[in-house]
Residue, then its C-alpha position, 0 to 999 in steps of 0.5 A: x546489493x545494488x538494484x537493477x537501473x529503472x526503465x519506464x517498464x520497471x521501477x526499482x525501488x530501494x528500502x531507503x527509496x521506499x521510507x522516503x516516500x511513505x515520509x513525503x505522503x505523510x507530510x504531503x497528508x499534513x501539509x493538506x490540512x485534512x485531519x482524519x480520525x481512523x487508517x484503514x490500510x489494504x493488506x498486503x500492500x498497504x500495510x507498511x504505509x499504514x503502520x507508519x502513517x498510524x504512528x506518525x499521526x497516532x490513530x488507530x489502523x484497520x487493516x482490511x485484507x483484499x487480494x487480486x493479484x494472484x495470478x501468474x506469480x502475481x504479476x497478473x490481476x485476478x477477480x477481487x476479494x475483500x475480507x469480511x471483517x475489518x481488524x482494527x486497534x480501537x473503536x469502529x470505523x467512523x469519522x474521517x478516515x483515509x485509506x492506503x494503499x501501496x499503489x493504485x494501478x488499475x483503480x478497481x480495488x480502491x473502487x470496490x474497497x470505497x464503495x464496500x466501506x460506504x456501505x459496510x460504515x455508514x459511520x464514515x464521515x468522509x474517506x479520502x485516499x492515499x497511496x505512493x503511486x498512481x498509475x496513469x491507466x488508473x480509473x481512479x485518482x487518489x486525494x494523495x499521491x508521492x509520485x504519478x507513473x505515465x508509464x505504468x511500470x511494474x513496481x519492483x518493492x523491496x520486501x518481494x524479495x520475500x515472495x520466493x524466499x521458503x523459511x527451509x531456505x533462510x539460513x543459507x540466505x543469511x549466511x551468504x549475507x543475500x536478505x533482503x533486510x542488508x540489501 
């Protein structure tokens, strides 16, 4: 299935598309020659940039669950939550830690996120941020970033195809060859 053209109100983004980048922000991250000791990614978002940023650096991933955009089928932000705890593989939070996320659109959830983990850690030695897009409304601009959008499009990512897909429907969905996975 090939992806609708890109204007500058959307972004298409492919699977292959969307490796791409996570492997040029783990580079861009290395070439920097900042070293961090933890990942703590921001779920949903976040997680498939960090689960690949935790293997090809081998340190441990926190996950941190936060949601603002539940309104409208999630085209609208909404007030910010932020998870209690923080799950991650080993240890504590401390030391250099570098946060991801997805994209930083208006930059409120990585200002709440930074400011919760400065106080929640004070462990934390330095926090530095990453993310595949920025946003030019963005308040905030991340130490990392893949590509800058002056536009502000909304960012079609591959695996929404998942968002209005119902496990009652998965078969008819595989069998006309329509998953997102062989898209």
């Amino acid at each position: 299935m090939s992806l609708p053209p890109s204007t500058d109100s959307d972004l298409w983004v492919s699977w292959e598309d969307y490796h791409r980048l996570v492997e040029r922000m783990a580079l861009q991250i290395h070439e920097s020659g900042w070293k961090f000791d933890k990942i703590v990614c921001l779920a949903r978002g976040g997680m498939r940039v960090g689960d690949v940023l935790s293997r090809i650096y081998d340190v441990p991933l926190g996950i941190l669950a936060t949601s603002s955009y539940r309104e409208a089928a999630g085209t609208e932000q909404g007030s910010l939550d932020i998870a209690q705890f923080i799950t991650i593989t080993r240890g504590t939070l401390d030391g250099n830690v570098l946060l991801v996320d997805d994209m930083v659109d208006t930059g409120m959830t990585f200002m709440r996120v930074r400011d919760h983990l400065r106080q929640q850690f004070p462990a934390i030695t330095e926090l530095r941020t990453a993310v595949l897009w920025w946003k030019e409304r963005s308040e905030v601009e991340p130490d990392y970033y893949v590509d800058y959008l002056p536009t502000n499009p909304w960012i079609h990512q591959p695996f929404e195809d998942y968002d209005s897909i119902r496990p009652h429907q998965l078969g008819s969905w595989i069998r006309k060859g329509t998953s997102p996975a062989h898209s």
